[in-house]
C-alpha positions in Angstrom: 28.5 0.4 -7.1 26.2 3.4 -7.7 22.2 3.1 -9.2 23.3 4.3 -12.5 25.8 1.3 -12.6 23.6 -1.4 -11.2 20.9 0.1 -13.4 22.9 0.2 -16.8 24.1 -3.6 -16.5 20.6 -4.8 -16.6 20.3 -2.2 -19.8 24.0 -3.0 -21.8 23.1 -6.6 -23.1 19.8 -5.3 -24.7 21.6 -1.3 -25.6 23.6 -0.4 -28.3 24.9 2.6 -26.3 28.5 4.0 -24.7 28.2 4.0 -21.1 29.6 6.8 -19.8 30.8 6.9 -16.0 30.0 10.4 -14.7 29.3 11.4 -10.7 25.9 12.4 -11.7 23.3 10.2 -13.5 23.1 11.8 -17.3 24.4 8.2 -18.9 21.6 6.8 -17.4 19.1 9.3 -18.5 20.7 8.6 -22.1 20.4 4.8 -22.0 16.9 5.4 -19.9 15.6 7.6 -23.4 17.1 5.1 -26.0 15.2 3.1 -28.6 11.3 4.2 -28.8 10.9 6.9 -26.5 7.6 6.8 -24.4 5.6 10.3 -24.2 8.8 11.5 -21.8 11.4 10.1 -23.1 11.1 7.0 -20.9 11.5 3.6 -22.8 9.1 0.9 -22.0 10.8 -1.7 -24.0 14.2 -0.7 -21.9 11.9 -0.8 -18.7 10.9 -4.9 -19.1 15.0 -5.4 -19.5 15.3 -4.8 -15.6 11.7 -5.3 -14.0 13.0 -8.4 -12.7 16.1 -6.8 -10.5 13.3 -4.1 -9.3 11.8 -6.9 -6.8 15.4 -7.3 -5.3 17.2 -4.1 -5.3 15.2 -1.7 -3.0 17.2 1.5 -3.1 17.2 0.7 -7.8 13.2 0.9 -7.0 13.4 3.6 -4.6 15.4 5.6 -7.3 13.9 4.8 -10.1 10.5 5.8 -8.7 11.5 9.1 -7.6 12.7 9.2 -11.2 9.1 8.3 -12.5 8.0 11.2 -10.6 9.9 13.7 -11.9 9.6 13.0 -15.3 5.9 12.2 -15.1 5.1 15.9 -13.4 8.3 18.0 -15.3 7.0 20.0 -17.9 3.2 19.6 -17.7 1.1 20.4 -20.4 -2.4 21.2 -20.6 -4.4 17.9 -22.7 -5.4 18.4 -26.1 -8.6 16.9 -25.1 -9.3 19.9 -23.1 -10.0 21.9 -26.8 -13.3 22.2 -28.1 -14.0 20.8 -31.2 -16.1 22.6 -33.6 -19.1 20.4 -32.5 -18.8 21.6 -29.5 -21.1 24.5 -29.3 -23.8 25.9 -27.4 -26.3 25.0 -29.7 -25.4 21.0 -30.3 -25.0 20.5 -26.3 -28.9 21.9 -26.5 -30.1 19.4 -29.4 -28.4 16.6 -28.5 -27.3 17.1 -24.9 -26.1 13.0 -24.3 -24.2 12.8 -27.4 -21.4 15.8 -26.9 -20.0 14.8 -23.9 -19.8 11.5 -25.6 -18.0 12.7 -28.6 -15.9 14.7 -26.3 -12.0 13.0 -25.7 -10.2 12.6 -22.1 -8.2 15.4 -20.9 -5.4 13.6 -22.0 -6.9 13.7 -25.8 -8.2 9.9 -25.5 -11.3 8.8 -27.2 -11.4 5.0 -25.7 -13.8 3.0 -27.5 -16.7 2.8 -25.0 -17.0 6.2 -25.7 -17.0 5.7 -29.8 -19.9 3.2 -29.2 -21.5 5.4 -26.7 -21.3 8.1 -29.4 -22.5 5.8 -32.5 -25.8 5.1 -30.1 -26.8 8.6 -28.8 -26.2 9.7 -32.9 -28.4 6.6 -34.0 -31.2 7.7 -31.2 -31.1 11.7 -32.3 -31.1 10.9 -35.9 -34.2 8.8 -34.8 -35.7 11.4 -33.2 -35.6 14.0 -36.2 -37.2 11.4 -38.0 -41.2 11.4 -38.5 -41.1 7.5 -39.5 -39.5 6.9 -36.0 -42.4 6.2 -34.2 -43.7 4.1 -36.7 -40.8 1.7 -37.2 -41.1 1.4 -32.9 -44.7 0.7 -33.0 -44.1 -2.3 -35.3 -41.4 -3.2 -33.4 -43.5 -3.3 -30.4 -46.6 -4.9 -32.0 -43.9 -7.9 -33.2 -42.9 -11.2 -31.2 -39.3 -10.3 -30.4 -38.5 -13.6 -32.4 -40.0 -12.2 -35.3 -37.7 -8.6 -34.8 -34.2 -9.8 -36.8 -37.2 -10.7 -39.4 -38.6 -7.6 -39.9 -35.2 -5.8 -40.0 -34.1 -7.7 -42.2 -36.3 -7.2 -44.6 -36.0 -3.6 -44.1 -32.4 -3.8 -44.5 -32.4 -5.5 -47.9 -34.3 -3.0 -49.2 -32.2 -0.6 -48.3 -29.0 -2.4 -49.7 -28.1 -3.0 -46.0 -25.2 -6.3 -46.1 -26.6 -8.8 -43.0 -24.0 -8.7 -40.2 -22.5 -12.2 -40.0 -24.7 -13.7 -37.3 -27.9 -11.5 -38.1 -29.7 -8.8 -36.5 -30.5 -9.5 -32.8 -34.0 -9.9 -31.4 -35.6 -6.4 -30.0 -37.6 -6.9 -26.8 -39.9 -5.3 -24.4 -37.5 -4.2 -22.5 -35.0 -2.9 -24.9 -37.8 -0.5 -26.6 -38.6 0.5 -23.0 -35.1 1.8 -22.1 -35.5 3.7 -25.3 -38.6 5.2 -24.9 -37.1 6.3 -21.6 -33.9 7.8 -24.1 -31.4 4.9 -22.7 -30.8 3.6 -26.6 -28.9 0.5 -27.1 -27.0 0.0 -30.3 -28.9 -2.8 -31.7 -32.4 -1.3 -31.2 -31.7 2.4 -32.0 -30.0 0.6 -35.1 -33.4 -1.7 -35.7 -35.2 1.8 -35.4 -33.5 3.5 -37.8 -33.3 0.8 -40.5 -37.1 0.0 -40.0 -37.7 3.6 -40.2 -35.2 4.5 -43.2 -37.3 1.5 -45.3 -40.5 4.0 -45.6 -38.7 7.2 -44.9 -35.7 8.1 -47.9 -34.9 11.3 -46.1 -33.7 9.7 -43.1 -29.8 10.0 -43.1 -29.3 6.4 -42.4 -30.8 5.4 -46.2 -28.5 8.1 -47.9 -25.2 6.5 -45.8 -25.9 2.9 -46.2 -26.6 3.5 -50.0 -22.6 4.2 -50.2 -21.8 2.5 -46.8 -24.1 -1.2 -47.4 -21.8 -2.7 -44.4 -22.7 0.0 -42.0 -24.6 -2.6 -40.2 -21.7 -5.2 -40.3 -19.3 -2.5 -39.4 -21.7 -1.4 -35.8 -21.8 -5.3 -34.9 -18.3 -5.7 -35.0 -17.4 -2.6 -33.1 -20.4 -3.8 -30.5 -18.1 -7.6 -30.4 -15.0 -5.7 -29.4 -16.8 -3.1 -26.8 -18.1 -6.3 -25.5 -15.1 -8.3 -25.3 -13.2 -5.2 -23.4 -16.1 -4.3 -20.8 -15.7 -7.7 -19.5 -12.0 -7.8 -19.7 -10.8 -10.1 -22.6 -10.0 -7.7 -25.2 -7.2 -4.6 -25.5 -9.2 -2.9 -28.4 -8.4 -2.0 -32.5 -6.1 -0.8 -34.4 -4.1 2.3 -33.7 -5.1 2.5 -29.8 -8.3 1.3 -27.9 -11.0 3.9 -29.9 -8.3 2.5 -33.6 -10.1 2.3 -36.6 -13.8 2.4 -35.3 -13.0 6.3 -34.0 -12.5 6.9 -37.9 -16.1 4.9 -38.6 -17.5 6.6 -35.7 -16.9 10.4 -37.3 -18.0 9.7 -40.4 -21.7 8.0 -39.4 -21.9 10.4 -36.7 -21.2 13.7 -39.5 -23.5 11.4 -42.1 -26.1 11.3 -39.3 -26.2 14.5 -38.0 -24.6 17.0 -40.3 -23.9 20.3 -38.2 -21.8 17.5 -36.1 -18.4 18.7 -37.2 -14.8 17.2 -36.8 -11.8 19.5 -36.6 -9.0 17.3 -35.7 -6.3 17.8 -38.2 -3.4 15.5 -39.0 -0.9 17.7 -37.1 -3.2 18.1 -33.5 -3.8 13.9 -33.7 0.0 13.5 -33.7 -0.2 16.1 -30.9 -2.9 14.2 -29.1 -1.4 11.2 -29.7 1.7 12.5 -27.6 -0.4 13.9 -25.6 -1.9 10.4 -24.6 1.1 8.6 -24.2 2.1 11.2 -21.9 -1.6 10.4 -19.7 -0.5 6.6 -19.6 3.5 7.2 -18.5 1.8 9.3 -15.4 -0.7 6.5 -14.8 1.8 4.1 -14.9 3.4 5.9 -12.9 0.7 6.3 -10.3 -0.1 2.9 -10.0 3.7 1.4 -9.6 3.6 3.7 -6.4 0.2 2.2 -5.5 0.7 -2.0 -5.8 4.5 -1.7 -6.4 6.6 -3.0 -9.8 6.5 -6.8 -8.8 2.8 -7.0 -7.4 1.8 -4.5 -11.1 3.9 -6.3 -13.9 3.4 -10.2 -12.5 0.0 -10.3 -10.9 -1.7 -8.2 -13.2 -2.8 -9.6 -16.8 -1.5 -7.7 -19.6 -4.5 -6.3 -21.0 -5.3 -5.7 -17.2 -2.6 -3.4 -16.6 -3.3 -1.8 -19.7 -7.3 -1.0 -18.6 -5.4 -0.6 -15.2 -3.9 2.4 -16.1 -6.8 3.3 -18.4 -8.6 3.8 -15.1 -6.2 5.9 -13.6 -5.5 8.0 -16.3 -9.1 8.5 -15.9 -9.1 9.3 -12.5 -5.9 11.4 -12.5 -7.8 13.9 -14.5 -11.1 13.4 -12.7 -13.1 16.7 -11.5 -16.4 16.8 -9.6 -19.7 15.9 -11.6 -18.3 14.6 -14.3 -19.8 11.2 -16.0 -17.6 8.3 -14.1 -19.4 5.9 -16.3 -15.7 5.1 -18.4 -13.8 5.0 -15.2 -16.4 2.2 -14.0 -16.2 0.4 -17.0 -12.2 0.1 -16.6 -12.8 -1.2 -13.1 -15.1 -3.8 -13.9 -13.0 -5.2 -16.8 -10.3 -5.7 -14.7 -11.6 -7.0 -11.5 -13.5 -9.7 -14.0 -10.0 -10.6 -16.0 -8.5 -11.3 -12.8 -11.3 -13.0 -10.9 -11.5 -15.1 -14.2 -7.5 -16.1 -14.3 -8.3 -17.5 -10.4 -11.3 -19.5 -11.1 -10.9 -22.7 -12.5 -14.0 -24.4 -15.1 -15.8 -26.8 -12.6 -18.9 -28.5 -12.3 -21.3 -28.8 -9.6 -24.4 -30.5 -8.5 -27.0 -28.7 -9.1 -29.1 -29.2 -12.3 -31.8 -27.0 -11.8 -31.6 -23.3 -11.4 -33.1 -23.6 -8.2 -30.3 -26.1 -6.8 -28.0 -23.5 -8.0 -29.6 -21.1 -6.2 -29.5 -23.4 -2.7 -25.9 -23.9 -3.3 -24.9 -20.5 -3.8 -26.8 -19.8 -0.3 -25.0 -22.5 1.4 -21.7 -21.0 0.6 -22.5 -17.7 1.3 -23.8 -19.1 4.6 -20.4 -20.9 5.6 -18.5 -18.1 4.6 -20.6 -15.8 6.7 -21.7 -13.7 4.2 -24.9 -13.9 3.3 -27.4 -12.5 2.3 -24.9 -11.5 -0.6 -25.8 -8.2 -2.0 -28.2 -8.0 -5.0 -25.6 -6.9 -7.7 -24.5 -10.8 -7.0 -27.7 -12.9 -5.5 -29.2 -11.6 -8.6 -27.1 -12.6 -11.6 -28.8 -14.8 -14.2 -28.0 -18.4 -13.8 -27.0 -19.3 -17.5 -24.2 -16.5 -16.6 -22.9 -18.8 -13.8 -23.4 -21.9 -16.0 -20.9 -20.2 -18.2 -18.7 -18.7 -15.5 -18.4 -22.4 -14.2 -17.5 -23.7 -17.6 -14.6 -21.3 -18.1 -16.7 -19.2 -21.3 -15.8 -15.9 -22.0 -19.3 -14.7 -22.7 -20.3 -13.7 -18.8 -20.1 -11.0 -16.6 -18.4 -10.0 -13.8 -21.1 -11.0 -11.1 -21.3 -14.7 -12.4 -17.9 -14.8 -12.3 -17.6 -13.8 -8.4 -20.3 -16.6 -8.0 -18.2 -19.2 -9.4 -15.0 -18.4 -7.5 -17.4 -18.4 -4.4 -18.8 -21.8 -5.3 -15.1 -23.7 -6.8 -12.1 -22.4 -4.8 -11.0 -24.1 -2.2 -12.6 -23.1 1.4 -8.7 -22.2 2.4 -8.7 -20.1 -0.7 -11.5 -18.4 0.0 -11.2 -18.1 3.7 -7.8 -16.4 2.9 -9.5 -13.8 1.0 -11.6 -12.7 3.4 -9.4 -12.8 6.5 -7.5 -10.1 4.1 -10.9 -8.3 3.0 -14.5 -9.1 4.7 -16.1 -7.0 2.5 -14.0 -8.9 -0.8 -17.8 -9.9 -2.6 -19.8 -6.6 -1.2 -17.1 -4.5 -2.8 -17.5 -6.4 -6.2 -21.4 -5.7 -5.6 -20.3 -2.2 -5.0 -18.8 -1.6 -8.6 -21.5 -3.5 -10.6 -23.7 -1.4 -9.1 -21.7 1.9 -10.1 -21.1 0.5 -13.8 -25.0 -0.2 -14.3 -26.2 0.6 -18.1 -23.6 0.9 -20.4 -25.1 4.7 -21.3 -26.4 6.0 -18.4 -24.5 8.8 -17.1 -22.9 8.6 -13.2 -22.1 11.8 -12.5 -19.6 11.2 -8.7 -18.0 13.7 -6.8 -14.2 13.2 -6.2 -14.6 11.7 -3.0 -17.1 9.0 -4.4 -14.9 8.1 -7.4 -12.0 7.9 -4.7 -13.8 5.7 -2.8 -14.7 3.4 -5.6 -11.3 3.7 -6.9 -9.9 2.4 -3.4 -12.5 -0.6 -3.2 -11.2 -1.6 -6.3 -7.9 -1.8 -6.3 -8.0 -3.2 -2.6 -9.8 -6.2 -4.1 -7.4 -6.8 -7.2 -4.5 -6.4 -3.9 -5.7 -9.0 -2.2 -6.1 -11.5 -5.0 -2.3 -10.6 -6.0 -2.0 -11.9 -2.4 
């Protein structure tokens, strides 16, 4: 029996289609681009229907992967995303030189939604900046206890018509003004900035949005929930793709903000760009079968981890040198703490002070042989451990290495690194790249290769 046969029983039960017995392999291609084509006419649903014979029939994977190939590289376009918009233009890159290449999609014509919160920050901060009350509102802000902070901007807010977002404003500290002094903004304090600033100040931007927007503030704190949840792994994003109905919010603030930002996208080029996109993700896909194979991808991979899987290698298919690897980090990170979290099981431990923690930490790294651990993991906070132990959501990536350090079995562990020595120095290794959600990392090729490789040799060896 031929590949088109064996293929097309695993399709028949599921197809309303005629099967057609020719030498060559065109009633395949027919069944293959039935019911909700896929950028290239490949069917995703149709794919799940035999992903199960793929782990048992080498030559059906062989074939089908050579298929992938040639459908993924046939007929190349160049990306929408590689259009500039009209804000695009040499005089915007020169007054607000972080925000463009924020506002800017993938080369595949992808706005992901890191980059819509990215883009609501750096316009918050330059909207700031034109503003003469600024300075002011940050000088209060600095002069307050940081328990006092959601206080003051409440206040503001009120008068302003501002609705309170659900669990309040958050505090603004020390440090949080310091990164933006240094022109690293963070949402909720180039947010507290503008609202503190907007109170005294009815010309800046922010007063005249909020008087017709009054949930502007609910609307930032719920995209800031969702970019959370996804940077460390738990969340697949909004509505109508991972940017969905926040990329809509995101052009009209950042328009209201700063006016000679202009959107062209018209109905007809987002249909293209959505194409476009699903196109980016059938090569990725693609990509990565070929890397950790269909059965090691589709069963030892998290959904939403294969999905900021191939995210990441969308991202890095398109990669050129000196560009901002920040997004591609961010997909790493994600997934490596989805997966890490799925093999850690909640557990307690003795150790009731932080500094017990911190002795049993170094006694495991010590039997495992390797300590000292690097300082991306000997220095993660110890309430992020407490919660990593506990099975919580809200942690990070680091604490979460800790914890599978500290709880799996010494087998389970020794196994890991008889596969991979440097397992926890190569998670230390991308929580390093990541670092501050805005700060640029501008890699060569080679680096973001090398990165790339660390990565998914780590999520290999906890597939087993």
């Amino acid at each position: 029996m031929n590949i088109s046969a064996r293929l097309l029983q695993h399709f028949v039960p599921f197809a309303d289609v005629a099967v057609v017995h020719e030498p060559q392999n065109n009633a395949l291609y027919e069944v293959l681009g039935y019911a909700g084509l896929f950028g290239k006419g490949y069917s995703l649903v149709l794919e799940q229907a035999f992903m199960d014979a793929l782990g048992n029939d080498e030559p059906l994977e062989a074939w089908l992967n050579n298929w992938r190939e040639n459908v993924a590289h046939g007929n190349a376009e160049p990306g929408i995303g590689q259009e500039s918009e009209p804000f695009d233009n040499p005089e915007n890159r020169r007054l607000y030189p972080k925000l463009i290449p924020a506002l800017r999609t993938g080369k595949n014509g992808e706005r992901n939604l890191e980059k819509v919160y990215s883009a609501v920050e750096w316009a918050l901060f330059y909207a700031n900046e034109r503003s003469s009350a600024a300075r002011r509102a940050i000088s209060l802000l600095q002069l307050t206890p940081a328990a006092e902070t959601p206080r003051i901007i409440d206040r503001a807010a009120s008068y302003l018509g501002i609705e309170r977002p659900t669990r309040g404003y958050l505090r603004v500290y020390d440090d949080s003004l310091d990164n933006y002094l240094d022109g690293v903004p963070e949402m909720p304090t180039a947010l507290a900035v503008g609202i503190v600033a907007a109170e005294s100040e009815a010309s800046h931007p922010l007063a005249a949005y909020s008087s017709e927007h009054p949930d502007v503030a609910v609307n930032l704190y719920q995209m800031k929930r969702e970019r959370d949840i996804r940077s460390h792994g738990k969340g697949r994003g909004t509505m109508a793709g991972p940017g969905g109905r926040h990329e809509a919010f995101m052009k009209e603030l950042v328009s209201a903000l700063l006016p000679n930002i202009v959107f062209g996208e018209t109905q007809e080029n987002s249909a293209e760009r959505m194409e476009t996109i699903a196109d980016a993700k059938f090569e990725a896909r693609t990509s990565l079968i070929r890397r950790f194979g269909y059965s090691s991808f589709n069963r030892g991979l998290s959904e939403i981890s294969q999905e900021r899987l191939i995210e990441a290698e969308s991202f890095w298919l398109d990669f050129e040198d000196g560009e901002d690897a920040l997004p591609f980090f961010g997909h790493l990170y994600a997934v490596l703490q989805n997966e890490l979290s799925r093999r850690t099981e909640p557990a307690s431990i003795r150790a009731s002070s932080d500094e017990a923690l911190g002795r049993a930490i170094a006694e495991k790294s010590g039997a495992y042989g390797i300590a000292p651990l690097p300082d991306s993991l000997s220095t993660v906070r110890p309430v992020n451990i407490r919660k990593a132990l506990q099975g919580l959501d809200e942690t990070t990536l680091g604490a979460i290495a800790i914890a599978f350090m500290l709880t799996s079995e010494e087998g389970d562990v020794g196994d890991v690194l008889m596969r991979q020595k440097s397992f926890f120095f190569d998670i230390g290794e991308i929580i390093d790249g990541r670092g501050h959600h805005n700060k640029a990392r501008e890699l060569s090729k080679d680096e973001i290769d090398r990165y790339r490789d660390k990565a998914y040799r780590t999520l290999e060896t906890l597939m087993g």
